[in-house]
C-alpha positions in Angstrom: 13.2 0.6 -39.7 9.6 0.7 -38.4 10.7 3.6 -36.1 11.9 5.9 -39.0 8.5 4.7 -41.1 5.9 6.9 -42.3 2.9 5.8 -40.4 2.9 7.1 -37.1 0.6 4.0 -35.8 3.6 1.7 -36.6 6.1 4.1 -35.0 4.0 4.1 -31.9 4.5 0.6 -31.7 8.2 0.6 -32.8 8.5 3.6 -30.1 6.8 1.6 -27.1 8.7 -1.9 -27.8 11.9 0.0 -27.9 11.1 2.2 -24.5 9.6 -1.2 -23.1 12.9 -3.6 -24.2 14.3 -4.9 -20.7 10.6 -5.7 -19.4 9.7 -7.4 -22.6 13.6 -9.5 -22.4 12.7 -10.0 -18.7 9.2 -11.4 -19.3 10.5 -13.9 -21.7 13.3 -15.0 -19.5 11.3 -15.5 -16.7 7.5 -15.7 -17.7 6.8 -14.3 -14.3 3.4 -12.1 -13.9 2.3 -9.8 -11.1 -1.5 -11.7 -11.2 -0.8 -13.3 -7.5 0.1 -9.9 -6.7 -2.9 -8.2 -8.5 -5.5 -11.2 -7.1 -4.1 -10.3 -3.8 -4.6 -6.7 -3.9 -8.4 -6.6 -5.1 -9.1 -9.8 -2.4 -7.5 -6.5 0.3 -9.3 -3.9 -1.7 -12.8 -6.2 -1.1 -11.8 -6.8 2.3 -11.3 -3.1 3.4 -15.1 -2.3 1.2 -16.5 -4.9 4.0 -14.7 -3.6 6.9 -16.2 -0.3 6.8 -17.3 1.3 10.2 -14.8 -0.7 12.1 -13.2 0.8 14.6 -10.0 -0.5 14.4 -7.1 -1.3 12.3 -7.1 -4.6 13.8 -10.4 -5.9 13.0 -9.5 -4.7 8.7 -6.3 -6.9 9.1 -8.6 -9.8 10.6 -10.6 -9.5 7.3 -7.9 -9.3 5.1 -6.4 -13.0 7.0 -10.4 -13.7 6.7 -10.7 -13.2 3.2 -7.0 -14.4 1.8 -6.6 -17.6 3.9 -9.3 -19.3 2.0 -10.7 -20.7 5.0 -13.5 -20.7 6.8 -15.6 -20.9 10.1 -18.6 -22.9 10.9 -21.7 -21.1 10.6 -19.9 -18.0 9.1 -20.6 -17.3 5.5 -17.6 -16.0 3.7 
């Protein structure tokens, strides 16, 4: 009904729910988010930022372990 109404706000909404079903069923079912995966990315995103004028792939994928491993090393600020 909402998606044959006369406001085109409320058809918008009618339109995206509809287009958007299986995610929406999916998210319910499972209540699963992609944050880890988004927290993840920006803690990379930071880490390549800082590795800037390295000269090697090696020493961005020692940040990246540097930055996501929540540890640290004595006298190292992180």
């Amino acid at each position: 009904m909402a998606v044959k109404s006369a406001l085109p706000p409320v058809v918008r909404v009618a339109t995206t729910l509809l287009e958007f079903r299986e995610q929406l069923i999916n998210w319910f079912r499972s209540k699963a988010s992609n944050g880890l995966l988004e927290g993840t990315s920006s803690l990379i995103q930071a880490a390549k930022a800082r590795a800037r004028g390295y000269r090697s792939v090696e020493n961005l994928i020692t940040m990246i372990y540097m930055l996501t491993g929540k540890f640290s090393l004595p006298g190292l600020p992180i």
